[in-house]
PDB file with SEQRES, HELIX, SHEET and CRYST1 records, atoms N, CA, C and O in Angstrom:
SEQRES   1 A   74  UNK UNK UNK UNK UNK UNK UNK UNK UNK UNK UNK UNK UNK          
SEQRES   2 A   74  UNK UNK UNK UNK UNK UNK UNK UNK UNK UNK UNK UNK UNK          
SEQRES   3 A   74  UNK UNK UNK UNK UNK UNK UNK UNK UNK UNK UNK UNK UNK          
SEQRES   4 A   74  UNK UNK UNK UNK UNK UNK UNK UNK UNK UNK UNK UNK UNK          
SEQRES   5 A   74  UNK UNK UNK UNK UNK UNK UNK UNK UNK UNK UNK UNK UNK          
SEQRES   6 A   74  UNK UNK UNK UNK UNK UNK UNK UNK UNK                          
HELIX    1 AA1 UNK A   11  UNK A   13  5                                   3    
HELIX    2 AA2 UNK A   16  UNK A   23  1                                   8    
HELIX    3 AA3 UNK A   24  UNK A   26  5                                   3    
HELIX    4 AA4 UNK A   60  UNK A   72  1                                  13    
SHEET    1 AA1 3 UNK A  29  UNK A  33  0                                        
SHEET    2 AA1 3 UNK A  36  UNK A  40 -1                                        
SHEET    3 AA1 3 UNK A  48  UNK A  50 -1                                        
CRYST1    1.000    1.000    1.000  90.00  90.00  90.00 P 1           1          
ATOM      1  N   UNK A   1     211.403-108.015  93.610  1.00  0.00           N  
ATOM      2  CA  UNK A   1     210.907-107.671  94.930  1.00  0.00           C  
ATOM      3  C   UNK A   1     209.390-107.461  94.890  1.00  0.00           C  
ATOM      4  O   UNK A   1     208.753-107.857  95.866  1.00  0.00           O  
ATOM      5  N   UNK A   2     208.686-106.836  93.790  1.00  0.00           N  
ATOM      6  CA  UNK A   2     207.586-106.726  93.982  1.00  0.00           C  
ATOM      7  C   UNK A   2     206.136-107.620  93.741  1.00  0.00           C  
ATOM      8  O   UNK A   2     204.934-107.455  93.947  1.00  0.00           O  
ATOM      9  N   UNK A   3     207.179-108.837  93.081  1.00  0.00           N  
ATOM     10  CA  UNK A   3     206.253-109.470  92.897  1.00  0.00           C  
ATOM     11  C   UNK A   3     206.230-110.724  94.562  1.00  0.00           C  
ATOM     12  O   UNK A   3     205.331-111.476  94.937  1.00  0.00           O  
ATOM     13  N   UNK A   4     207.532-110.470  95.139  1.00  0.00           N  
ATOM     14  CA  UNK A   4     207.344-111.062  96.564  1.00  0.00           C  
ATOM     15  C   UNK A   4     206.628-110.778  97.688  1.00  0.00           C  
ATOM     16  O   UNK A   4     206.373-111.560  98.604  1.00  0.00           O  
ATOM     17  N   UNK A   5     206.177-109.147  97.545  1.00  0.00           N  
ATOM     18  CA  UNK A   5     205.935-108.575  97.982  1.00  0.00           C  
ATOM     19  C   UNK A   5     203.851-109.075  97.981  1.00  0.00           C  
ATOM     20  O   UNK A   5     202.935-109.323  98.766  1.00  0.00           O  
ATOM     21  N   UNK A   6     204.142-108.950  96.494  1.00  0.00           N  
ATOM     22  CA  UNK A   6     202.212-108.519  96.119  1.00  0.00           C  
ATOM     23  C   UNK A   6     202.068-110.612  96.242  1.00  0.00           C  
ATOM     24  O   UNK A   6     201.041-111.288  96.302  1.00  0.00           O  
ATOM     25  N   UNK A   7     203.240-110.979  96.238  1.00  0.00           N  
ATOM     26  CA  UNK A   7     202.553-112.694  96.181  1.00  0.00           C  
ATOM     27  C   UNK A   7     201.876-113.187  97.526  1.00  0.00           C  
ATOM     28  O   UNK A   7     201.080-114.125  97.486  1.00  0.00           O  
ATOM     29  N   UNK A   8     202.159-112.623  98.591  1.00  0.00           N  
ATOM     30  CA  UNK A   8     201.424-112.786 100.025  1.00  0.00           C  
ATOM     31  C   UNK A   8     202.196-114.107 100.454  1.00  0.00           C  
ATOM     32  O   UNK A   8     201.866-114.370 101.611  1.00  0.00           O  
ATOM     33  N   UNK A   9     203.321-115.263  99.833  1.00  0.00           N  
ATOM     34  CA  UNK A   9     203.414-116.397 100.519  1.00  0.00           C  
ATOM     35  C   UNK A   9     205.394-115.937 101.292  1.00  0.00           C  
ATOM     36  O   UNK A   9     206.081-116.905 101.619  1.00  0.00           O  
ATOM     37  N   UNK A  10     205.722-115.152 101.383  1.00  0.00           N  
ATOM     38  CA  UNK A  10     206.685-114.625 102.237  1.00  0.00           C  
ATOM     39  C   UNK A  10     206.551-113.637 103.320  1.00  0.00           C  
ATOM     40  O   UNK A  10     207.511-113.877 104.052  1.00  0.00           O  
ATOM     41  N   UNK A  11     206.127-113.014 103.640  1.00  0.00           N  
ATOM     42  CA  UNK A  11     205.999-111.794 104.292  1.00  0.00           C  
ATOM     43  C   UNK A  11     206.655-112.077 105.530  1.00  0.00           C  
ATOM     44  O   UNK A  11     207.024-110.973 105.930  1.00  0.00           O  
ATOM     45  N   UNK A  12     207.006-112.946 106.359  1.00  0.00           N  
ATOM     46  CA  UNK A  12     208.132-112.615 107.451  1.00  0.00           C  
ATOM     47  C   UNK A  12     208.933-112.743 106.753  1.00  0.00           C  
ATOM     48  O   UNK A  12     209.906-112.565 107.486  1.00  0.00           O  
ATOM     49  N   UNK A  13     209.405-112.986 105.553  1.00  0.00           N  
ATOM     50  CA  UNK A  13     210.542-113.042 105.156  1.00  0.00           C  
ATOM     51  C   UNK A  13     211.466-111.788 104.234  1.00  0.00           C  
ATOM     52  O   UNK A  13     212.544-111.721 103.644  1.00  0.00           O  
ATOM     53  N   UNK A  14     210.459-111.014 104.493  1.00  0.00           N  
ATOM     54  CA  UNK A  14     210.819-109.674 103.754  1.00  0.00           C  
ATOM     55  C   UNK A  14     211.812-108.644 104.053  1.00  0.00           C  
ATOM     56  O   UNK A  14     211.412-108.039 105.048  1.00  0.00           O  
ATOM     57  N   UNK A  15     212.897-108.183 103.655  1.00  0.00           N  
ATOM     58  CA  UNK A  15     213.967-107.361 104.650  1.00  0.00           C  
ATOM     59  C   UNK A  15     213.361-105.926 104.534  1.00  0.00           C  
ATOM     60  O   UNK A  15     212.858-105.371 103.557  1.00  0.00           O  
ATOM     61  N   UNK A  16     213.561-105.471 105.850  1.00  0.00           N  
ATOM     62  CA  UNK A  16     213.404-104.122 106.118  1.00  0.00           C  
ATOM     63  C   UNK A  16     213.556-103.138 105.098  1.00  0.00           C  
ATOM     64  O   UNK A  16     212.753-102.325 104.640  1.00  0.00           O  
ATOM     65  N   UNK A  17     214.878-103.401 104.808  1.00  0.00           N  
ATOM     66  CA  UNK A  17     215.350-102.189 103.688  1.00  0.00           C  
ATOM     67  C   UNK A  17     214.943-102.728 102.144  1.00  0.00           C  
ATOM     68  O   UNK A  17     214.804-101.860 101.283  1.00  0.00           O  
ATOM     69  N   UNK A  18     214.814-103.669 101.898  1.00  0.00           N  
ATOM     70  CA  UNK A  18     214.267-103.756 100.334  1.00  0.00           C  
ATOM     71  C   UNK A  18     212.548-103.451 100.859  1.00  0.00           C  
ATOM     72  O   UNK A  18     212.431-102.894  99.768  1.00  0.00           O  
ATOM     73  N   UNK A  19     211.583-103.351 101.302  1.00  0.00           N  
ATOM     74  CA  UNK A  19     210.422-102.811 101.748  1.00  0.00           C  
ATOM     75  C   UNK A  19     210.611-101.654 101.217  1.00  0.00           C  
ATOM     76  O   UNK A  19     210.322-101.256 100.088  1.00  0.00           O  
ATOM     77  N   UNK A  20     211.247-100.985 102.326  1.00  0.00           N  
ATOM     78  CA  UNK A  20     211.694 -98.986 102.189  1.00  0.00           C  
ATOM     79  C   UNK A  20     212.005 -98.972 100.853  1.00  0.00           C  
ATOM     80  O   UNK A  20     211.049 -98.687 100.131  1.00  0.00           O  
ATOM     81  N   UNK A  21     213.249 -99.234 100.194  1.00  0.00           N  
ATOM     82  CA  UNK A  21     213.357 -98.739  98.694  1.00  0.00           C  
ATOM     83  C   UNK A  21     212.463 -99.552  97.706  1.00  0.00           C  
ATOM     84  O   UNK A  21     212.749 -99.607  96.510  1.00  0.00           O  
ATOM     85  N   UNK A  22     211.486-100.115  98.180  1.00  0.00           N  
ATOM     86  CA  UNK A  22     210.688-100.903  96.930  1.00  0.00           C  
ATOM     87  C   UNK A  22     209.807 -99.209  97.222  1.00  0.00           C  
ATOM     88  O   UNK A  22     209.900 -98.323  96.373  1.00  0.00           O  
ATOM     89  N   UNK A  23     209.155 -99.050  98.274  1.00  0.00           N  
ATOM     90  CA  UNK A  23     208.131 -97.776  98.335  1.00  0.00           C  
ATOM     91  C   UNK A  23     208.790 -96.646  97.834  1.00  0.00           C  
ATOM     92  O   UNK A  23     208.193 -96.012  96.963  1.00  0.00           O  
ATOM     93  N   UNK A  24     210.397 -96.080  98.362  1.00  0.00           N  
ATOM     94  CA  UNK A  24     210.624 -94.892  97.707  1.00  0.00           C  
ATOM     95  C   UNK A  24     210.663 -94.973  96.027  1.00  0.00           C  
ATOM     96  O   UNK A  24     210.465 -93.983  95.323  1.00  0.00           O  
ATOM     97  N   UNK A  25     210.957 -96.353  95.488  1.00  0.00           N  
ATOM     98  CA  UNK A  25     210.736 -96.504  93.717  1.00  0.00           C  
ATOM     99  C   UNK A  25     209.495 -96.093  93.438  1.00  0.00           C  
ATOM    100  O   UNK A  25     209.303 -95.498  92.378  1.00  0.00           O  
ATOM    101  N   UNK A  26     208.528 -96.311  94.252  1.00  0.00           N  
ATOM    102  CA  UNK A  26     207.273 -95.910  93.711  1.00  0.00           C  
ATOM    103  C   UNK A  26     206.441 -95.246  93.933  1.00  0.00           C  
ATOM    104  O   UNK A  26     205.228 -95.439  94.010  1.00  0.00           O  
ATOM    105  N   UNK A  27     207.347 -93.990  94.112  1.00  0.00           N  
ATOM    106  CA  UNK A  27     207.469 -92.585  94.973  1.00  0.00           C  
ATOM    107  C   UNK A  27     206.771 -92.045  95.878  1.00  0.00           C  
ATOM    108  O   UNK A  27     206.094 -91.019  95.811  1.00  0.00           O  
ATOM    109  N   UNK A  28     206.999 -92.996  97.043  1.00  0.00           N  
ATOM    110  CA  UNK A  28     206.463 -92.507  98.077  1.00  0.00           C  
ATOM    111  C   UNK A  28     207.675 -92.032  98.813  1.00  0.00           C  
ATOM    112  O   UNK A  28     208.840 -92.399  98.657  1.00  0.00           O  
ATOM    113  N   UNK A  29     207.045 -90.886  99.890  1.00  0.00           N  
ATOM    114  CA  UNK A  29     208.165 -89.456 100.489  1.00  0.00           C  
ATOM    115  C   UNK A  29     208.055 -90.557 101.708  1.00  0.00           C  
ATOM    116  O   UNK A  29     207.079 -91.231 102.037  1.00  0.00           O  
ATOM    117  N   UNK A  30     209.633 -90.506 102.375  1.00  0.00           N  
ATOM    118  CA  UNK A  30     209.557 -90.879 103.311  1.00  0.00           C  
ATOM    119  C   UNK A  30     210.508 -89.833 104.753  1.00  0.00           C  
ATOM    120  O   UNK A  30     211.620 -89.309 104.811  1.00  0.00           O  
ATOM    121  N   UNK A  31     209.246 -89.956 105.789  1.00  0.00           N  
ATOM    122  CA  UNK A  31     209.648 -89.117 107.240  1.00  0.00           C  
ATOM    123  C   UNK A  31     209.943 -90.176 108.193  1.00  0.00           C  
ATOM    124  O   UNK A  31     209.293 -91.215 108.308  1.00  0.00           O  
ATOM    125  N   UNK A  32     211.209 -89.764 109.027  1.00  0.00           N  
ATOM    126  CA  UNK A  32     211.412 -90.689 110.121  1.00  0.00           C  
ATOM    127  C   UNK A  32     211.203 -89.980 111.666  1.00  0.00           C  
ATOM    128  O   UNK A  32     211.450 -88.826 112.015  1.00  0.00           O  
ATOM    129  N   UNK A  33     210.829 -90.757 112.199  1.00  0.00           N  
ATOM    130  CA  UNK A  33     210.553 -89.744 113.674  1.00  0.00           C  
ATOM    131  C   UNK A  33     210.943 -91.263 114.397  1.00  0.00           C  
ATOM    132  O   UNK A  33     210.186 -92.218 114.225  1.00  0.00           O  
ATOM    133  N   UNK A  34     212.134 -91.386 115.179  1.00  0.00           N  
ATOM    134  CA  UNK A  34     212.270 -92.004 115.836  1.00  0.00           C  
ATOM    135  C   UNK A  34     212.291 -93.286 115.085  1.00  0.00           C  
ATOM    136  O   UNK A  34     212.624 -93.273 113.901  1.00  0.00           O  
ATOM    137  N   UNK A  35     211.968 -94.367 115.667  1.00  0.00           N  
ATOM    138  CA  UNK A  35     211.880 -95.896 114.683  1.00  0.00           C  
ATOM    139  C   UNK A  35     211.211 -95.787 114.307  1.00  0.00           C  
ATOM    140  O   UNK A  35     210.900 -96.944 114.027  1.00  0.00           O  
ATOM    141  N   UNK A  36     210.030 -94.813 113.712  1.00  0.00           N  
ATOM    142  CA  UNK A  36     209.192 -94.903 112.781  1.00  0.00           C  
ATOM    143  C   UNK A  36     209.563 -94.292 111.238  1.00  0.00           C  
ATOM    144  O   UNK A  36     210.152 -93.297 110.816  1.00  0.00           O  
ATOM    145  N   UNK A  37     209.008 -95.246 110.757  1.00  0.00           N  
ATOM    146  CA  UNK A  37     209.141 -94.766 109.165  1.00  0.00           C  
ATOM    147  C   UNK A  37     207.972 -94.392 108.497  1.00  0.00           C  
ATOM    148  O   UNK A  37     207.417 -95.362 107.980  1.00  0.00           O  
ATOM    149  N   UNK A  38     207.307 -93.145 108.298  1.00  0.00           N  
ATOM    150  CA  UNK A  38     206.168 -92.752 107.289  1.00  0.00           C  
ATOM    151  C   UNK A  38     206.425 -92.607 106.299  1.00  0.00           C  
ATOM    152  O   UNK A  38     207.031 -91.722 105.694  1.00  0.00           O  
ATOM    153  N   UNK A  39     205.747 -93.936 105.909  1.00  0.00           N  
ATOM    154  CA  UNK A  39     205.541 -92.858 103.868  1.00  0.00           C  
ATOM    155  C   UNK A  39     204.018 -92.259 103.279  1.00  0.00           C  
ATOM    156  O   UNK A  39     202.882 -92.489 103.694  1.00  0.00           O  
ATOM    157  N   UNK A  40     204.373 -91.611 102.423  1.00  0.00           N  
ATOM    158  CA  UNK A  40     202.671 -91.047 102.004  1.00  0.00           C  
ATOM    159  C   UNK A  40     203.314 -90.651 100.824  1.00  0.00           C  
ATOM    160  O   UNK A  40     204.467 -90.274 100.617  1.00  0.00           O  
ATOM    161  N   UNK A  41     202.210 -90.829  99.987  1.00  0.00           N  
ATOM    162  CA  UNK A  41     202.393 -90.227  98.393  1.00  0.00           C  
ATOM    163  C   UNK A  41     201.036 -89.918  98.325  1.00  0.00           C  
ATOM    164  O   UNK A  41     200.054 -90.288  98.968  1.00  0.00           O  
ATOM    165  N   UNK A  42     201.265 -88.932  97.124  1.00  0.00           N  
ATOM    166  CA  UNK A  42     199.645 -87.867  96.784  1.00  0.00           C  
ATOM    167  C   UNK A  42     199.051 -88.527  96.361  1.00  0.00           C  
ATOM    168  O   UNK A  42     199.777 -89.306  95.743  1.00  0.00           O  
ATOM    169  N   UNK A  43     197.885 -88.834  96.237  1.00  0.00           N  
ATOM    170  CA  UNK A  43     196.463 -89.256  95.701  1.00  0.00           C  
ATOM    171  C   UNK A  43     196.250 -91.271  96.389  1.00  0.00           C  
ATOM    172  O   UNK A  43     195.625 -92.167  95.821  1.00  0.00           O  
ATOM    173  N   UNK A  44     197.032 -91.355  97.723  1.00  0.00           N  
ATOM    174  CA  UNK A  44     196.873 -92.244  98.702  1.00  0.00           C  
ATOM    175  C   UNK A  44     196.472 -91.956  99.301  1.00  0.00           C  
ATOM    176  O   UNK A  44     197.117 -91.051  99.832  1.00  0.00           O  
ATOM    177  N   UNK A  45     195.269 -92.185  99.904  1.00  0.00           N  
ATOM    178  CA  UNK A  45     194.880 -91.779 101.419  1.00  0.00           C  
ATOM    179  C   UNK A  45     195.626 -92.472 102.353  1.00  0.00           C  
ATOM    180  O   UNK A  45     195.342 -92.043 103.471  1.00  0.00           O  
ATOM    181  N   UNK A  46     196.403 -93.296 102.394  1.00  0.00           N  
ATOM    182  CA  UNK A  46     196.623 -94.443 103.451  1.00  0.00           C  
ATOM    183  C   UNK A  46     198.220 -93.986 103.559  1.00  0.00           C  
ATOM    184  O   UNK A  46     198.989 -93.994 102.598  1.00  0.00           O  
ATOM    185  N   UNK A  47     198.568 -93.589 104.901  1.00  0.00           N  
ATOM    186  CA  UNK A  47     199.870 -93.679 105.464  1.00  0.00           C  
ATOM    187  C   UNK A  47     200.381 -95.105 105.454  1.00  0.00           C  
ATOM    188  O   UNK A  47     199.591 -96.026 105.662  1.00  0.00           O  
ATOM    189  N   UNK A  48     201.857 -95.364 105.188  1.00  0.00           N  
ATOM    190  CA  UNK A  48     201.891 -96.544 105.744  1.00  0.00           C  
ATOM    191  C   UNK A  48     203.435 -96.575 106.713  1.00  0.00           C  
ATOM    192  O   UNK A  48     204.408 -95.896 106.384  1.00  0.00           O  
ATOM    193  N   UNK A  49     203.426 -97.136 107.464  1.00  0.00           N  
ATOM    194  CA  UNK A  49     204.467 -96.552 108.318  1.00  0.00           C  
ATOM    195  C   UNK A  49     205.146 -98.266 109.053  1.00  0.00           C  
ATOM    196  O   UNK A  49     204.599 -99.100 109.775  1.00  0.00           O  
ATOM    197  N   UNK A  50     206.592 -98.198 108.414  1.00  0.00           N  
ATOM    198  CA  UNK A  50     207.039 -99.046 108.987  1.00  0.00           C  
ATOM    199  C   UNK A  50     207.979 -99.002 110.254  1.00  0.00           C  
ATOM    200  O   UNK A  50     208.349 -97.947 110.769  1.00  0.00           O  
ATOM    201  N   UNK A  51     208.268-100.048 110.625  1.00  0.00           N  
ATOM    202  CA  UNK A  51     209.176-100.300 111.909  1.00  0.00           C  
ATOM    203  C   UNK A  51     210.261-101.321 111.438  1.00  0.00           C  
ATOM    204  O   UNK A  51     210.049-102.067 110.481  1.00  0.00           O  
ATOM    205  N   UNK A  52     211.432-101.327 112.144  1.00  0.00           N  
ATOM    206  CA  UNK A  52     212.250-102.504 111.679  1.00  0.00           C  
ATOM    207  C   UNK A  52     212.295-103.362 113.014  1.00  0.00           C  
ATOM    208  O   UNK A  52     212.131-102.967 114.168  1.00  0.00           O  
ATOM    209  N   UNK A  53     212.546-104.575 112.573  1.00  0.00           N  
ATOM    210  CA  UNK A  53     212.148-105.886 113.190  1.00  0.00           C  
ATOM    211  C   UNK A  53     213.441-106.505 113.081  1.00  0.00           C  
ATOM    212  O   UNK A  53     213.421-107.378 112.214  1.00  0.00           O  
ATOM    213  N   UNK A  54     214.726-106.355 113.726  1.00  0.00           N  
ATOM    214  CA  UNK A  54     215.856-106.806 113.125  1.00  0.00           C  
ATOM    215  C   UNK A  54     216.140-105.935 111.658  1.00  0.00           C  
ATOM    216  O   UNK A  54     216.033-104.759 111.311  1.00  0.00           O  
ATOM    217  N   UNK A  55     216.564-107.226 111.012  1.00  0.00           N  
ATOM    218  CA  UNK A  55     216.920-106.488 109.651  1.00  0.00           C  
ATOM    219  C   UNK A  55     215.523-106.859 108.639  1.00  0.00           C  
ATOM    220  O   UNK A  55     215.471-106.372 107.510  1.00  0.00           O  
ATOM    221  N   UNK A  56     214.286-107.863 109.215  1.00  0.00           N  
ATOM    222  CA  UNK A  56     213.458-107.791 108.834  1.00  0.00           C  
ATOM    223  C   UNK A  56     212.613-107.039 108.846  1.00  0.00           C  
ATOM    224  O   UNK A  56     212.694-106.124 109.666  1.00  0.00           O  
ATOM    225  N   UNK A  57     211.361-107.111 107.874  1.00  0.00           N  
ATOM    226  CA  UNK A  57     210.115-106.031 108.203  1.00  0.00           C  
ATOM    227  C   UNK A  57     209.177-107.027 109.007  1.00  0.00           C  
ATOM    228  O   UNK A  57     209.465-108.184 109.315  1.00  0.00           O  
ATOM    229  N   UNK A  58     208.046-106.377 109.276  1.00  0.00           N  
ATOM    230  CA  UNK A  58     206.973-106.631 110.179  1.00  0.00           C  
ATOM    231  C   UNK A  58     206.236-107.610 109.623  1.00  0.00           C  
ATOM    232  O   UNK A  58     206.098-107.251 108.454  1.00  0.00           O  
ATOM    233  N   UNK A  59     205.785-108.446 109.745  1.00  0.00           N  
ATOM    234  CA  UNK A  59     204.818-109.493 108.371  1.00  0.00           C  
ATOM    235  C   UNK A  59     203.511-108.322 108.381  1.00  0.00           C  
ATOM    236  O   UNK A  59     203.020-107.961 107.312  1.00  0.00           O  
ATOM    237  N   UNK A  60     203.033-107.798 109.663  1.00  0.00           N  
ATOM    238  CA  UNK A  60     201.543-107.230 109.141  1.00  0.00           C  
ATOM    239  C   UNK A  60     202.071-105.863 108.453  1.00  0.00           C  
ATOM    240  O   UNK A  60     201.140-105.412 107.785  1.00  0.00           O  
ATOM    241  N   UNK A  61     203.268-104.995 108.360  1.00  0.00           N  
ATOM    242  CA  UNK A  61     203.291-104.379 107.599  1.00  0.00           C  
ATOM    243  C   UNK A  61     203.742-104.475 106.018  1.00  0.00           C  
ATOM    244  O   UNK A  61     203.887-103.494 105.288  1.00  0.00           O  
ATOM    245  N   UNK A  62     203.955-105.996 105.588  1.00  0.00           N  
ATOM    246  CA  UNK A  62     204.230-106.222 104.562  1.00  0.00           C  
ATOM    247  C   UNK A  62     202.523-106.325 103.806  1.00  0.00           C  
ATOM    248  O   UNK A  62     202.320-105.775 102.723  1.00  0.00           O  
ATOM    249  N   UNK A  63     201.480-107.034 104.487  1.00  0.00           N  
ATOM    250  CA  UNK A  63     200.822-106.950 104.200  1.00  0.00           C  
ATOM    251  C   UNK A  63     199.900-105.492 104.206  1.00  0.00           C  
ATOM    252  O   UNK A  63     199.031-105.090 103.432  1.00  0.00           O  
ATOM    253  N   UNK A  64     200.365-105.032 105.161  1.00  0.00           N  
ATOM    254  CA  UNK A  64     199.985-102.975 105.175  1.00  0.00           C  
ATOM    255  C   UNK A  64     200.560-102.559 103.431  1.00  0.00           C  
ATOM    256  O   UNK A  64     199.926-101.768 102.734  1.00  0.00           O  
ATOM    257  N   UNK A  65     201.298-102.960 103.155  1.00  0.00           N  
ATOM    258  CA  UNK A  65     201.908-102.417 101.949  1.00  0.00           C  
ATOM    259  C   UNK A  65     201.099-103.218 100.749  1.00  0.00           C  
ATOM    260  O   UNK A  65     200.700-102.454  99.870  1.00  0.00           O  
ATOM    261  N   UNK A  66     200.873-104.216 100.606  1.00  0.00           N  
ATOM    262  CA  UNK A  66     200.429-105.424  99.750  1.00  0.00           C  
ATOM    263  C   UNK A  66     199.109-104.732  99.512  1.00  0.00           C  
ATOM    264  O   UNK A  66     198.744-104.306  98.416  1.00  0.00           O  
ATOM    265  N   UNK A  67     198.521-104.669 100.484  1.00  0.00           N  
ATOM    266  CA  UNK A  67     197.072-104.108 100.440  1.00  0.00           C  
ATOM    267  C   UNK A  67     196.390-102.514  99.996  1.00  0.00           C  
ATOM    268  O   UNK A  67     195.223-102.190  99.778  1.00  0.00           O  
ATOM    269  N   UNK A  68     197.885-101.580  99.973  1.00  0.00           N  
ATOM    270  CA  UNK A  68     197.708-100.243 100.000  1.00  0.00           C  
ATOM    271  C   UNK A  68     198.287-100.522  98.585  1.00  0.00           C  
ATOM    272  O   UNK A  68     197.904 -99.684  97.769  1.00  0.00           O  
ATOM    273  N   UNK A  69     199.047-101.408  98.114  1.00  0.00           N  
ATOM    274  CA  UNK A  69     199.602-101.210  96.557  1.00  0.00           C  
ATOM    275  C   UNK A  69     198.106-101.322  95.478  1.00  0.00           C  
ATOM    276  O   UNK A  69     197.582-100.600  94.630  1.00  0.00           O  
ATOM    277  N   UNK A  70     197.800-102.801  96.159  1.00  0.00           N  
ATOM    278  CA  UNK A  70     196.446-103.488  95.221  1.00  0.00           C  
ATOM    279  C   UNK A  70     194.714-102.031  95.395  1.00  0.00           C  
ATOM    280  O   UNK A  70     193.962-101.579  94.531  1.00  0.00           O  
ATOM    281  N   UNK A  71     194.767-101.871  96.450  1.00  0.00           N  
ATOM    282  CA  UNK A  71     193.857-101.037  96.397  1.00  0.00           C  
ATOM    283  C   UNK A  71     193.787 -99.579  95.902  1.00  0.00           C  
ATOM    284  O   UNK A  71     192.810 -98.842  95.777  1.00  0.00           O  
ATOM    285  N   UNK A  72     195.007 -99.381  95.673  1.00  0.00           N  
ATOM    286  CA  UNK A  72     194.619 -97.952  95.074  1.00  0.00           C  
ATOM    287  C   UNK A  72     195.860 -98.192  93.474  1.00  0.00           C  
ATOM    288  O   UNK A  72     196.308 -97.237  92.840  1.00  0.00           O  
ATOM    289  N   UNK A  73     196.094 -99.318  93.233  1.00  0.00           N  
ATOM    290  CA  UNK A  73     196.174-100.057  91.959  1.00  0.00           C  
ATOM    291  C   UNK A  73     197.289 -99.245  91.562  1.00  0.00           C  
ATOM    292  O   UNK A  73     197.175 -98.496  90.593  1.00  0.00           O  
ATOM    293  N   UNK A  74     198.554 -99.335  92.339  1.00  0.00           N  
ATOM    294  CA  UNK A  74     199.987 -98.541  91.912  1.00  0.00           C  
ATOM    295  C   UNK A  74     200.674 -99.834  91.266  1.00  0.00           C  
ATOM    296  O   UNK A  74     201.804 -99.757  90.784  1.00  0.00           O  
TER     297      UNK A  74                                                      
END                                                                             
């Protein structure tokens, strides 16, 4: 999953729920308020907060994730 994830050539193709448990593996806390999903882990500045799209994820939040992995180098 994570290398589908960090490869950038799928991202509508990503399911909702392998997203969510790829982030809680790499321990980020997750809060739900409604269809929103927050995660945050310590020494991230960057919330990242998904929505489900069907049983897919969002393509710009796959890349929300892609970009918050590579930049703070988890």
């Amino acid at each position: 999953m994570r290398q589908r994830i960090l490869s950038g050539r799928s991202d509508a193709n990503i399911r909702f729920d392998d997203l969510r448990v790829y982030l809680l593996q790499m321990g980020f806390a997750e809060r739900t308020r409604g269809s929103h999903h927050v995660f945050r882990k310590e020494g991230v500045p960057e919330l990242i907060i998904l929505q489900r799209s069907g049983a897919q994820a969002k393509p710009y939040q796959v890349r929300q994730v892609r970009q918050t992995v590579l930049r703070n180098e988890l």
